[in-house]
N, CA, C and O atoms as a GROMACS GRO file, in nm:
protein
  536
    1UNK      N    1   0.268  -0.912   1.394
    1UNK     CA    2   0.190  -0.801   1.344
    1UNK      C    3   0.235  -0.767   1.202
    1UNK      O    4   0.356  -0.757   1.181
    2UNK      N    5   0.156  -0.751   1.112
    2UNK     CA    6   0.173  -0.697   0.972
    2UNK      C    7   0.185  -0.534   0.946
    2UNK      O    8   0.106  -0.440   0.961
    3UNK      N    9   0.325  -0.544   0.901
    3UNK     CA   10   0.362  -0.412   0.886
    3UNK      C   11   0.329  -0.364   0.730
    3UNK      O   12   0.368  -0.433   0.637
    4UNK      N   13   0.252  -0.234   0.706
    4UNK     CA   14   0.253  -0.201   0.600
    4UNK      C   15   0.282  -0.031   0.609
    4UNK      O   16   0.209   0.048   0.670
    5UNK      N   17   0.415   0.008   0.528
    5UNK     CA   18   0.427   0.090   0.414
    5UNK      C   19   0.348   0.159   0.312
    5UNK      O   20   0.344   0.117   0.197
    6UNK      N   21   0.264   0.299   0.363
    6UNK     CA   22   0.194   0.372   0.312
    6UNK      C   23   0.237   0.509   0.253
    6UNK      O   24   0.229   0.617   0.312
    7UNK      N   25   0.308   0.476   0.054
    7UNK     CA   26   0.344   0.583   0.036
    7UNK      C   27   0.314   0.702  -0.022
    7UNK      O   28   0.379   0.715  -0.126
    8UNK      N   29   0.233   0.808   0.003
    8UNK     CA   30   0.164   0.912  -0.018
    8UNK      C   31   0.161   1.040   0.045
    8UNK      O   32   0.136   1.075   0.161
    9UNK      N   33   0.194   1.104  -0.061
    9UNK     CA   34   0.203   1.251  -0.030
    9UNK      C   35   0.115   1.345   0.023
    9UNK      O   36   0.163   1.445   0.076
   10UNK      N   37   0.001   1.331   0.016
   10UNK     CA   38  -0.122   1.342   0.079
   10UNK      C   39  -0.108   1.402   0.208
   10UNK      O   40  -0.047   1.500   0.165
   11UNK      N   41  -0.114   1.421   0.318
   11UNK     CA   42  -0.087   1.390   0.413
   11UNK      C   43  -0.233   1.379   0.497
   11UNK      O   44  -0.218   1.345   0.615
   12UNK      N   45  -0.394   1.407   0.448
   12UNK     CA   46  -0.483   1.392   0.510
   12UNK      C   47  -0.537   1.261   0.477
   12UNK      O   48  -0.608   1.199   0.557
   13UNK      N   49  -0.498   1.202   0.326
   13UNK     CA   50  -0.500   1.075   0.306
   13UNK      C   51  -0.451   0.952   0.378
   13UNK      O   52  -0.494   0.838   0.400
   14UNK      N   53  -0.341   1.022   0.404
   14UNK     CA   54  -0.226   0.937   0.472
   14UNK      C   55  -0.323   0.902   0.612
   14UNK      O   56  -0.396   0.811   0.651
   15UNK      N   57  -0.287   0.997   0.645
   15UNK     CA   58  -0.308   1.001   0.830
   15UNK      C   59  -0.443   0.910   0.845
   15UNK      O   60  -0.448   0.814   0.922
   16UNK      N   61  -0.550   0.952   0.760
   16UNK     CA   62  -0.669   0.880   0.759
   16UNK      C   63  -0.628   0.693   0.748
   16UNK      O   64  -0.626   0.610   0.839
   17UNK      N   65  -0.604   0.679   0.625
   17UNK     CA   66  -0.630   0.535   0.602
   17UNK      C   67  -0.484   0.482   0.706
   17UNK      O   68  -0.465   0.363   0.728
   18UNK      N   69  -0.417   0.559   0.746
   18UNK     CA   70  -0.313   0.459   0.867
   18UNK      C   71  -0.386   0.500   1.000
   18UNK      O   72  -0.330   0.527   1.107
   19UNK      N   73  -0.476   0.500   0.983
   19UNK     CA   74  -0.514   0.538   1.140
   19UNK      C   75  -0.649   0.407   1.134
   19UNK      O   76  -0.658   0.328   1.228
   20UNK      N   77  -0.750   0.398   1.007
   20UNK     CA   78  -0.803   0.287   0.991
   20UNK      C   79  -0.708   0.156   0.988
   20UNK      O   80  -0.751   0.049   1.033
   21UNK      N   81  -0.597   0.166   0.943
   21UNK     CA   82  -0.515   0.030   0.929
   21UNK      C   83  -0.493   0.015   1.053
   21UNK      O   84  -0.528  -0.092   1.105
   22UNK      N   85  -0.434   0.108   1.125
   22UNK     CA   86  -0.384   0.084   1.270
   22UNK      C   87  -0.496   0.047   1.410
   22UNK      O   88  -0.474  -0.001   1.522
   23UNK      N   89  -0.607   0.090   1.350
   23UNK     CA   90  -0.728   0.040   1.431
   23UNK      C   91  -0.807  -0.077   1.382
   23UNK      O   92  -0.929  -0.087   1.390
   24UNK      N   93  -0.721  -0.167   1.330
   24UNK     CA   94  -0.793  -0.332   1.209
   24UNK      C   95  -0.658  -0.408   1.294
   24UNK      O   96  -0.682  -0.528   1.307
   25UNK      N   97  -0.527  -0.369   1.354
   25UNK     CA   98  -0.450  -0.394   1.417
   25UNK      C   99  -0.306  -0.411   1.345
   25UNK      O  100  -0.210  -0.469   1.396
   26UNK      N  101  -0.307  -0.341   1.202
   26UNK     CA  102  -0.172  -0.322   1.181
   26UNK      C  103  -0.064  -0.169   1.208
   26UNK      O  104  -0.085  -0.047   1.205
   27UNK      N  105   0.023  -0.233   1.228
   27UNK     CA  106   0.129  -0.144   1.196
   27UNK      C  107   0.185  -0.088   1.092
   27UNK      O  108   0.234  -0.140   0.992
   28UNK      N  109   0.170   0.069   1.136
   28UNK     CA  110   0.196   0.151   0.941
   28UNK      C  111   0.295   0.215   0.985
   28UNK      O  112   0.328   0.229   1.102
   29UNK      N  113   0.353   0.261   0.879
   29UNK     CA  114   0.430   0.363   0.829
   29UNK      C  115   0.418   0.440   0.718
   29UNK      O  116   0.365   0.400   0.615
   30UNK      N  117   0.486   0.602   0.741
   30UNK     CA  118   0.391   0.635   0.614
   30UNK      C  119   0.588   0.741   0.519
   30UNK      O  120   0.687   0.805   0.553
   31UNK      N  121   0.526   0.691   0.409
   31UNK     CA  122   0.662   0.814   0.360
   31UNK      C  123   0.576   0.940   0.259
   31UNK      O  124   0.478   0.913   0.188
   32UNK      N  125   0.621   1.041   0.269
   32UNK     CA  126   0.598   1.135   0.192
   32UNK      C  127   0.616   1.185   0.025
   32UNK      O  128   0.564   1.278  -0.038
   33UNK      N  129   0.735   1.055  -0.023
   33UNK     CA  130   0.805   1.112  -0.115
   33UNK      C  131   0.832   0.973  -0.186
   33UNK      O  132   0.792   0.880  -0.116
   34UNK      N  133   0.888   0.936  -0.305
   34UNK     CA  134   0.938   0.858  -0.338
   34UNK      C  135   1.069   0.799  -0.293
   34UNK      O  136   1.097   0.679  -0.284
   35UNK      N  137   1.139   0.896  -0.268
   35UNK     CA  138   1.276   0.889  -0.252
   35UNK      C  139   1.263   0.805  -0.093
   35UNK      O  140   1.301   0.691  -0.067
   36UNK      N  141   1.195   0.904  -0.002
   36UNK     CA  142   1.185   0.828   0.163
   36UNK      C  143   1.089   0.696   0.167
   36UNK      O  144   1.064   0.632   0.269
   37UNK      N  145   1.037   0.667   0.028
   37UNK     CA  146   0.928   0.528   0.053
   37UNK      C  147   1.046   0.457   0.024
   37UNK      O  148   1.066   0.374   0.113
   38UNK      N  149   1.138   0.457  -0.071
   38UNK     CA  150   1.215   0.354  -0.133
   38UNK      C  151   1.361   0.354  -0.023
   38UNK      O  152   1.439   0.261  -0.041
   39UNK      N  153   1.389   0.431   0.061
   39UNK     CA  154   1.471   0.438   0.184
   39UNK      C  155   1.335   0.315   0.313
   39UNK      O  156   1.327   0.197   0.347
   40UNK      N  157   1.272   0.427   0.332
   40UNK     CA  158   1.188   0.314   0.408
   40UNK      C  159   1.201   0.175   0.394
   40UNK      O  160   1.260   0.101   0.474
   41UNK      N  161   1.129   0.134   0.265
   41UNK     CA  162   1.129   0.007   0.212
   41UNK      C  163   1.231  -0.095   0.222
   41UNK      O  164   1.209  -0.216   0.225
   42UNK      N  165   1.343  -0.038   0.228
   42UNK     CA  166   1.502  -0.152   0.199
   42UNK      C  167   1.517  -0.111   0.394
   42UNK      O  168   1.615  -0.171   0.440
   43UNK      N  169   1.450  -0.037   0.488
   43UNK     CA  170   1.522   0.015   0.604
   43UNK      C  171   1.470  -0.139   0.718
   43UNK      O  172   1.535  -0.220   0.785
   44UNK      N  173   1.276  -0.110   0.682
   44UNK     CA  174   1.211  -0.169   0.759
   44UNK      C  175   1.120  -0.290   0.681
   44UNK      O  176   1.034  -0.363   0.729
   45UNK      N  177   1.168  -0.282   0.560
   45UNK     CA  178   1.114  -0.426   0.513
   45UNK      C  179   0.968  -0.455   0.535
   45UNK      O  180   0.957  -0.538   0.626
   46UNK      N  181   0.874  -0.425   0.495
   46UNK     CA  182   0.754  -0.418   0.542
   46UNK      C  183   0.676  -0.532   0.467
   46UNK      O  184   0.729  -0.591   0.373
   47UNK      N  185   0.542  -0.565   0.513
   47UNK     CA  186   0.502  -0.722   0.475
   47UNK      C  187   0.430  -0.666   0.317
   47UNK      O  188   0.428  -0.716   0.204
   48UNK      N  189   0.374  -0.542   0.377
   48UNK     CA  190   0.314  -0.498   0.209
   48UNK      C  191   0.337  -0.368   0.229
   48UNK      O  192   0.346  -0.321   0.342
   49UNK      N  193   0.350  -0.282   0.099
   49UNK     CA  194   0.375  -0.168   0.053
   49UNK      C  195   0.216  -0.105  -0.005
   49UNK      O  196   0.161  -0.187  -0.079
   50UNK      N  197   0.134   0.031   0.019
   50UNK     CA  198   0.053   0.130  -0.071
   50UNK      C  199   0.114   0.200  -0.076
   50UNK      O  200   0.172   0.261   0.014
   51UNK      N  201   0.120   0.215  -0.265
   51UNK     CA  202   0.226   0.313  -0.294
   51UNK      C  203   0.081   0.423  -0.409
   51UNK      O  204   0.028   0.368  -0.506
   52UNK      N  205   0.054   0.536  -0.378
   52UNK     CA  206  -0.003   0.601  -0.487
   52UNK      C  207   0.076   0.664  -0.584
   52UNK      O  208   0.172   0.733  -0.549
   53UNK      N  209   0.054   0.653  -0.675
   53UNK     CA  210   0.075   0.657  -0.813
   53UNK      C  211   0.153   0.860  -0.883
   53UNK      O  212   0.235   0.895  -0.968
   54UNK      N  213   0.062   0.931  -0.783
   54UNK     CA  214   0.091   1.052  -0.794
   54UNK      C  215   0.179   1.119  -0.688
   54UNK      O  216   0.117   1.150  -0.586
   55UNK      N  217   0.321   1.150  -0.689
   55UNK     CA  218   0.407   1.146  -0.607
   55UNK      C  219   0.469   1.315  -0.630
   55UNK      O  220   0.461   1.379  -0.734
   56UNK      N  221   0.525   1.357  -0.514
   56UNK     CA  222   0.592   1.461  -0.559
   56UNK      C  223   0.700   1.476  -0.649
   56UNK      O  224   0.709   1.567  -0.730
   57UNK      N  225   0.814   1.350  -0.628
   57UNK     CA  226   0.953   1.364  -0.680
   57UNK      C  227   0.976   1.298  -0.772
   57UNK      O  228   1.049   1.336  -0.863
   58UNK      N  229   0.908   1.166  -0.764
   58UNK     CA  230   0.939   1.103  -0.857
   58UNK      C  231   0.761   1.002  -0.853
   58UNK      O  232   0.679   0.999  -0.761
   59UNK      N  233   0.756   0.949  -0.962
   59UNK     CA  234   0.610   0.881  -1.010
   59UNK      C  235   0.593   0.774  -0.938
   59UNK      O  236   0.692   0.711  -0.903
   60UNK      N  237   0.463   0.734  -0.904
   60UNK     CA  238   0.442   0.632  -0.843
   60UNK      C  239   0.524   0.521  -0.939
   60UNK      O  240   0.614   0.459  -0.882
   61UNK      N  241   0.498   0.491  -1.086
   61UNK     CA  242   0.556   0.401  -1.158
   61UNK      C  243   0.670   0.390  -1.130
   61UNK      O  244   0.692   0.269  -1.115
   62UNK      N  245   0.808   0.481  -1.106
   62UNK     CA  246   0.927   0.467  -1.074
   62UNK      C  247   0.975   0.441  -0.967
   62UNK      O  248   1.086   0.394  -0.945
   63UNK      N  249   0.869   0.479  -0.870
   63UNK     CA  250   0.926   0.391  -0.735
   63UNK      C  251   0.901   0.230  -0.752
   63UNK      O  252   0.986   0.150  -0.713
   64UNK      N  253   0.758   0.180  -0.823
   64UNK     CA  254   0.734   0.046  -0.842
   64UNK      C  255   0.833   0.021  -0.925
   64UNK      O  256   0.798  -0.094  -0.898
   65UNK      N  257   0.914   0.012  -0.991
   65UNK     CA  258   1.039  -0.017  -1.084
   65UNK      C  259   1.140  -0.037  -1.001
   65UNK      O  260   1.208  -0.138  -1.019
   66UNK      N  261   1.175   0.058  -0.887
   66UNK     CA  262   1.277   0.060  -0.850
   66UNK      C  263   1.274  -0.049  -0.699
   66UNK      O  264   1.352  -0.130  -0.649
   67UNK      N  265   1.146   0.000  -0.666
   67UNK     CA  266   1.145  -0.147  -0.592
   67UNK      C  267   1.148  -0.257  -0.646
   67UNK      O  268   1.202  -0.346  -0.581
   68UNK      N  269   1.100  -0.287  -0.764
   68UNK     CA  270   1.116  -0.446  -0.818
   68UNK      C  271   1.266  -0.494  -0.834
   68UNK      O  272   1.320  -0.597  -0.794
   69UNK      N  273   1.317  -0.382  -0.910
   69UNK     CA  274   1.471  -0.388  -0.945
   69UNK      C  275   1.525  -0.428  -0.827
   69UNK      O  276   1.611  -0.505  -0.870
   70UNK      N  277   1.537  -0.431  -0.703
   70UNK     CA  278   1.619  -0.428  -0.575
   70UNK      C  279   1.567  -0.531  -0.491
   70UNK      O  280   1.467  -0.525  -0.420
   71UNK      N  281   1.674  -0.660  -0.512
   71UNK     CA  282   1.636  -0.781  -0.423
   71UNK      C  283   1.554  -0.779  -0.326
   71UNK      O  284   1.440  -0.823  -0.328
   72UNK      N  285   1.632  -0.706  -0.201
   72UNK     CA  286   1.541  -0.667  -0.105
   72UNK      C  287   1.421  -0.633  -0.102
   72UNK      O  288   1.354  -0.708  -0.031
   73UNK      N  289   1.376  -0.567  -0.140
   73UNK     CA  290   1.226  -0.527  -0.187
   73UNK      C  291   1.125  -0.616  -0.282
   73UNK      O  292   1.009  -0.650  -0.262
   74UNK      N  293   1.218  -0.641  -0.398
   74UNK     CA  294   1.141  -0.716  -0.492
   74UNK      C  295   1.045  -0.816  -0.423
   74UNK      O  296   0.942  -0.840  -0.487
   75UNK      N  297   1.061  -0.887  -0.287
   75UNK     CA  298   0.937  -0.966  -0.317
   75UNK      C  299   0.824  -0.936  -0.164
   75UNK      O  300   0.761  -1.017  -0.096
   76UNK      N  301   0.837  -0.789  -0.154
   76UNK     CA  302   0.700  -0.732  -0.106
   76UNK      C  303   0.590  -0.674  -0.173
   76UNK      O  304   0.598  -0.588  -0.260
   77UNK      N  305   0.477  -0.729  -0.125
   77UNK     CA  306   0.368  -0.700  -0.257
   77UNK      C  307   0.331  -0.496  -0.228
   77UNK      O  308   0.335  -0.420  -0.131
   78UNK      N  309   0.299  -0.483  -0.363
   78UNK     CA  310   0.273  -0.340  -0.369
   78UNK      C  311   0.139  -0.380  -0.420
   78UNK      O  312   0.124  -0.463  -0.510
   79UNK      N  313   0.008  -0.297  -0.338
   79UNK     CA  314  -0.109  -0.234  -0.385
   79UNK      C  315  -0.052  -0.080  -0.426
   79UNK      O  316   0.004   0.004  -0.355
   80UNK      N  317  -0.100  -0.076  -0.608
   80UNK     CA  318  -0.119   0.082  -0.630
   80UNK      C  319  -0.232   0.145  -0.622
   80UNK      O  320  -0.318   0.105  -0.700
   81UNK      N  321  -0.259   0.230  -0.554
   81UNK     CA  322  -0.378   0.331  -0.546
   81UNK      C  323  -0.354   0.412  -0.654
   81UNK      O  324  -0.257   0.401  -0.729
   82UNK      N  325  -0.445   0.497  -0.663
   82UNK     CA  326  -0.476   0.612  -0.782
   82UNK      C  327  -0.599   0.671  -0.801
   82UNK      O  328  -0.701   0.611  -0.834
   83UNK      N  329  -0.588   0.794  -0.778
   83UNK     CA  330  -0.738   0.901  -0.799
   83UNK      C  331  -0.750   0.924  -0.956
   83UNK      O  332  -0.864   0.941  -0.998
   84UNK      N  333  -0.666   0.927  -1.029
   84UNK     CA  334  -0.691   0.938  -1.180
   84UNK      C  335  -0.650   0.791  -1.242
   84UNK      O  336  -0.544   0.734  -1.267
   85UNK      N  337  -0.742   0.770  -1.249
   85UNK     CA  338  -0.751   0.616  -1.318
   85UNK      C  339  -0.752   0.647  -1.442
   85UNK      O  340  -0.819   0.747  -1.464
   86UNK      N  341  -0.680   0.578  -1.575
   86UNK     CA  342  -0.677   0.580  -1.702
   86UNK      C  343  -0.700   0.481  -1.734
   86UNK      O  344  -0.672   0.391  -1.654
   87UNK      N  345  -0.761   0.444  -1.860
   87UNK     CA  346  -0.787   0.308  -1.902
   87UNK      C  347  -0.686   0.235  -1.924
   87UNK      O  348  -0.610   0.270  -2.014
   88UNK      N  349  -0.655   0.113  -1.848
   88UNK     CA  350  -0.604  -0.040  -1.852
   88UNK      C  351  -0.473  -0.013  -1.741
   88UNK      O  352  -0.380  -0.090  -1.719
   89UNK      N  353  -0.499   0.121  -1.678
   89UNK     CA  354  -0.383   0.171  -1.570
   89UNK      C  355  -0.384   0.026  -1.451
   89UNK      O  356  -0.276  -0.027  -1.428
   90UNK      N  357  -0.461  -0.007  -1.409
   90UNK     CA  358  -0.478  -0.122  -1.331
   90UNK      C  359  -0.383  -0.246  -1.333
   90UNK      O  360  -0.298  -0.292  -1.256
   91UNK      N  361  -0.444  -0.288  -1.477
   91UNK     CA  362  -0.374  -0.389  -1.573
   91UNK      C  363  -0.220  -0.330  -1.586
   91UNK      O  364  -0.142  -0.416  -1.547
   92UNK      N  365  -0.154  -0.216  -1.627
   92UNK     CA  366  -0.056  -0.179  -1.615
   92UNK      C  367  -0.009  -0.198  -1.494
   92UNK      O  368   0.049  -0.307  -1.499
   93UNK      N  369   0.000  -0.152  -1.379
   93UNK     CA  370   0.033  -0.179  -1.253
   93UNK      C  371   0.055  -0.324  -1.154
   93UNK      O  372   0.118  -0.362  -1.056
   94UNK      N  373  -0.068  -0.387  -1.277
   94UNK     CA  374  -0.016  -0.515  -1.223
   94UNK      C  375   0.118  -0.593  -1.375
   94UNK      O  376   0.205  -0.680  -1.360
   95UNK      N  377   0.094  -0.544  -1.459
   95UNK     CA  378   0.219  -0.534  -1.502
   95UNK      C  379   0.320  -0.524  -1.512
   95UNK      O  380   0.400  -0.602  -1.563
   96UNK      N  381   0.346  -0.374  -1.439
   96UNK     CA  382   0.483  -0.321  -1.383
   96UNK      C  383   0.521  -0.384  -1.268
   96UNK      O  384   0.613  -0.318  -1.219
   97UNK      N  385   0.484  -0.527  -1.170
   97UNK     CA  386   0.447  -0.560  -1.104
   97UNK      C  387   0.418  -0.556  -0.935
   97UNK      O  388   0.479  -0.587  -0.832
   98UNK      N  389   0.272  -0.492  -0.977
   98UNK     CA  390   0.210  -0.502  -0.846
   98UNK      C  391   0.135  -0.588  -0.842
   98UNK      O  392   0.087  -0.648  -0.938
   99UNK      N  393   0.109  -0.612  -0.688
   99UNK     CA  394   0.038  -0.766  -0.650
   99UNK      C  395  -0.147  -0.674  -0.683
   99UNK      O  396  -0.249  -0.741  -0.670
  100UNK      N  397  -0.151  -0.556  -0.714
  100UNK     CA  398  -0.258  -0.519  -0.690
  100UNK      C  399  -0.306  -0.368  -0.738
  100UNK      O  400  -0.217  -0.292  -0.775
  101UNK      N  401  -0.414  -0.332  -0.738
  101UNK     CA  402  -0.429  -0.212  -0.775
  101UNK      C  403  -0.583  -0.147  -0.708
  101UNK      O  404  -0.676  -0.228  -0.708
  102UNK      N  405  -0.610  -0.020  -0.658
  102UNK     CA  406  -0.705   0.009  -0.578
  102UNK      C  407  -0.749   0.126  -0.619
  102UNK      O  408  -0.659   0.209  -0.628
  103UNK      N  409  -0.883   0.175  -0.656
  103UNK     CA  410  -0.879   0.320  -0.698
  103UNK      C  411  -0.896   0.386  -0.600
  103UNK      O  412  -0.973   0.326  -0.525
  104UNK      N  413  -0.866   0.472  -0.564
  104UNK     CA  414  -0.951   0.630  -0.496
  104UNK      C  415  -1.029   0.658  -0.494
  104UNK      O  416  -1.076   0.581  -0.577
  105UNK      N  417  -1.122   0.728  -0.459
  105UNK     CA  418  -1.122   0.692  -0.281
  105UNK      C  419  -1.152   0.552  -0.248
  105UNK      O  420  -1.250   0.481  -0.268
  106UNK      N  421  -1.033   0.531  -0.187
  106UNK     CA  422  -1.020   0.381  -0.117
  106UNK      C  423  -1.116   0.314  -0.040
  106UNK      O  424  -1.152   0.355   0.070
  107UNK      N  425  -1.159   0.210  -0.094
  107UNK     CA  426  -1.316   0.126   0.015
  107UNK      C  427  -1.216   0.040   0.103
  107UNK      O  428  -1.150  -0.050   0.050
  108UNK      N  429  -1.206   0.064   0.216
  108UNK     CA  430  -1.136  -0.010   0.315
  108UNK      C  431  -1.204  -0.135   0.316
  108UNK      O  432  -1.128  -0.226   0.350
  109UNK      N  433  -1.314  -0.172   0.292
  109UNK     CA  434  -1.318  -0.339   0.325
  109UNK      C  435  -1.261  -0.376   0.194
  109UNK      O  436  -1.183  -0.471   0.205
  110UNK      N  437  -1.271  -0.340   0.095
  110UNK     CA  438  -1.171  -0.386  -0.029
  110UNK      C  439  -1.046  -0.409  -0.028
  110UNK      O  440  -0.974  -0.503  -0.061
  111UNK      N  441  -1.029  -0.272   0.029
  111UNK     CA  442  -0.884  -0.297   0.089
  111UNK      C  443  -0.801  -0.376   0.180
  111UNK      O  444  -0.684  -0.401   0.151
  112UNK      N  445  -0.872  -0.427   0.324
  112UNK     CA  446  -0.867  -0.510   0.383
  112UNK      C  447  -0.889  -0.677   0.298
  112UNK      O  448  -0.811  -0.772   0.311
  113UNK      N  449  -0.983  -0.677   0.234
  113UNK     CA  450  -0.956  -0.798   0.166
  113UNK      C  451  -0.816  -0.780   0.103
  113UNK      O  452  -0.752  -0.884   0.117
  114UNK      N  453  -0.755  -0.691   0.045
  114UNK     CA  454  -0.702  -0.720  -0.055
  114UNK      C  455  -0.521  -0.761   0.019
  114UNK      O  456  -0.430  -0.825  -0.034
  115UNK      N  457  -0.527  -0.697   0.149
  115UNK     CA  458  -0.415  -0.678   0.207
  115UNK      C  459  -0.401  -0.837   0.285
  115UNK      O  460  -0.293  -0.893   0.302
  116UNK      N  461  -0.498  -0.878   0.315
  116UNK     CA  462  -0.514  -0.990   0.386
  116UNK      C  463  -0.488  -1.130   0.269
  116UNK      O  464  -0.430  -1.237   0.291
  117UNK      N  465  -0.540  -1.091   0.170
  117UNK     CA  466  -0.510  -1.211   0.048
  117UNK      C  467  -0.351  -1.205   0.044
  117UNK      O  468  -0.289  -1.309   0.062
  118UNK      N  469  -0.309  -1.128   0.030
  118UNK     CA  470  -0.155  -1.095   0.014
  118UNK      C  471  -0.032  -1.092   0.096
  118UNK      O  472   0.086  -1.093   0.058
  119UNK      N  473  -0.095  -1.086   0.246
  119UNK     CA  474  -0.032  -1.106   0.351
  119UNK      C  475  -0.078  -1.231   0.426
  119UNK      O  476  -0.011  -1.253   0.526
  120UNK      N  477  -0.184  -1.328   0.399
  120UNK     CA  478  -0.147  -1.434   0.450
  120UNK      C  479  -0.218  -1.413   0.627
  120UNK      O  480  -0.208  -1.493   0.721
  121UNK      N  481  -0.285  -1.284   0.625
  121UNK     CA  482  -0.297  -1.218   0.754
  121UNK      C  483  -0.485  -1.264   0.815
  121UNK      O  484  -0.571  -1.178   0.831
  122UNK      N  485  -0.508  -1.422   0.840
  122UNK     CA  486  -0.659  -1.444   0.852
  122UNK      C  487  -0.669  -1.381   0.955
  122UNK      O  488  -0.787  -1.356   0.977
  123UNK      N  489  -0.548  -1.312   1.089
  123UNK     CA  490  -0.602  -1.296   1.204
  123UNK      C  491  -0.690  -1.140   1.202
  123UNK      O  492  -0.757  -1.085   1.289
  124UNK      N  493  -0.656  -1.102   1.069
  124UNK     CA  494  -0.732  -0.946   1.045
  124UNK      C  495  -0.903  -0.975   1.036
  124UNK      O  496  -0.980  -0.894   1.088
  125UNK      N  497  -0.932  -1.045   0.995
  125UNK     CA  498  -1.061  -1.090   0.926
  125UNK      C  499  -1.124  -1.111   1.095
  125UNK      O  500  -1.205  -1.023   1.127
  126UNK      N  501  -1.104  -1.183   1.167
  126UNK     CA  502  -1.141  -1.202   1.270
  126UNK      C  503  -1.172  -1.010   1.332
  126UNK      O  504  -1.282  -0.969   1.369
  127UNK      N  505  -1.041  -0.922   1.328
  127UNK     CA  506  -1.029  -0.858   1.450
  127UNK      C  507  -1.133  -0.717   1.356
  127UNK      O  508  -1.159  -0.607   1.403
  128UNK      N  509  -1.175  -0.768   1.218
  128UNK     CA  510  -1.245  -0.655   1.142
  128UNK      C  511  -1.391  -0.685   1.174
  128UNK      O  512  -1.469  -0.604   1.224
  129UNK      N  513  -1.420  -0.808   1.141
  129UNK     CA  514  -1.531  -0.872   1.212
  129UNK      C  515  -1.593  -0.756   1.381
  129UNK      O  516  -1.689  -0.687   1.414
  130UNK      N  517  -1.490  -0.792   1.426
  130UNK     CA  518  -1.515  -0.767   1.579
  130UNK      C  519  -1.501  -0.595   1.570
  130UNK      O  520  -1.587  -0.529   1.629
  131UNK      N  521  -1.418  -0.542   1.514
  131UNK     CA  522  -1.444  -0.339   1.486
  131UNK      C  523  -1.563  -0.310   1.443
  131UNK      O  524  -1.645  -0.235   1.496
  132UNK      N  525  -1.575  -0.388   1.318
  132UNK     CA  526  -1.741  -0.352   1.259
  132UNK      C  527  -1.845  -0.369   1.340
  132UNK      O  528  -1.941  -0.306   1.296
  133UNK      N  529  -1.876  -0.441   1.465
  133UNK     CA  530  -1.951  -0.444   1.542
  133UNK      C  531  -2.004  -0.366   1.693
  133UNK      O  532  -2.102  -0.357   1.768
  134UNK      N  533  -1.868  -0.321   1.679
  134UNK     CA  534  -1.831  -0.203   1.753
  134UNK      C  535  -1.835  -0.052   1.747
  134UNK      O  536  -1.788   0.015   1.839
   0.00000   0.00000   0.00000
């Protein structure tokens, strides 16, 4: 099962899109803060990381830094989300390096593609197939 790491402060955001992830058949987790995504991250090692960009404690950018910096982490892919998109912020993010970047409000089949390119995960495609019909 593909575990993904959902870090956002949000908490109606949150609950929402891990409750769609968790009904496509992955396993989430969610942190609140920068500080508990980047504890998370090195705890439970997750196959991919959503990290949004607007954080309480510290910036979405500095948690993506600080995960890159740290073996352990460095080679789980991060999608960044973001409700305030700035021009070439995307391109930045995949800069700072993320495997990815997603705006707000999140289109879950986008998203599902995007998690599935990155995780290697064809058995999702099948089990999204079969939700959407349902």
């Amino acid at each position: 099962m593909i575990r993904i790491l959902y870090i956002e402060d949000d908490e109606d955001h949150a609950y929402m899109l891990c409750r769609r992830l968790g009904r496509r058949g992955y396993e989430t987790s969610r942190a609140a803060d920068g500080a508990q995504g980047l504890a998370l991250a090195a705890e439970l090692r997750p196959d991919l990381i959503i990290l949004d960009l607007k954080l309480p404690d510290m910036d979405g950018w500095a948690v993506l830094e600080a995960l890159r910096q740290d073996s352990a982490t460095r080679p789980i892919p991060v999608i960044v989300v973001s409700a305030h998109v700035l021009r070439g912020e995307g391109e930045q993010a995949v800069t700072a390096g993320a495997a990815a970047f997603v705006r707000k409000p999140i289109e879950l089949p986008a998203l599902l593609e995007k998690i599935e390119s990155l995780t290697g995960d064809t058995d999702t495609v099948e089990r999204r197939s079969r939700h959407d019909r349902d």
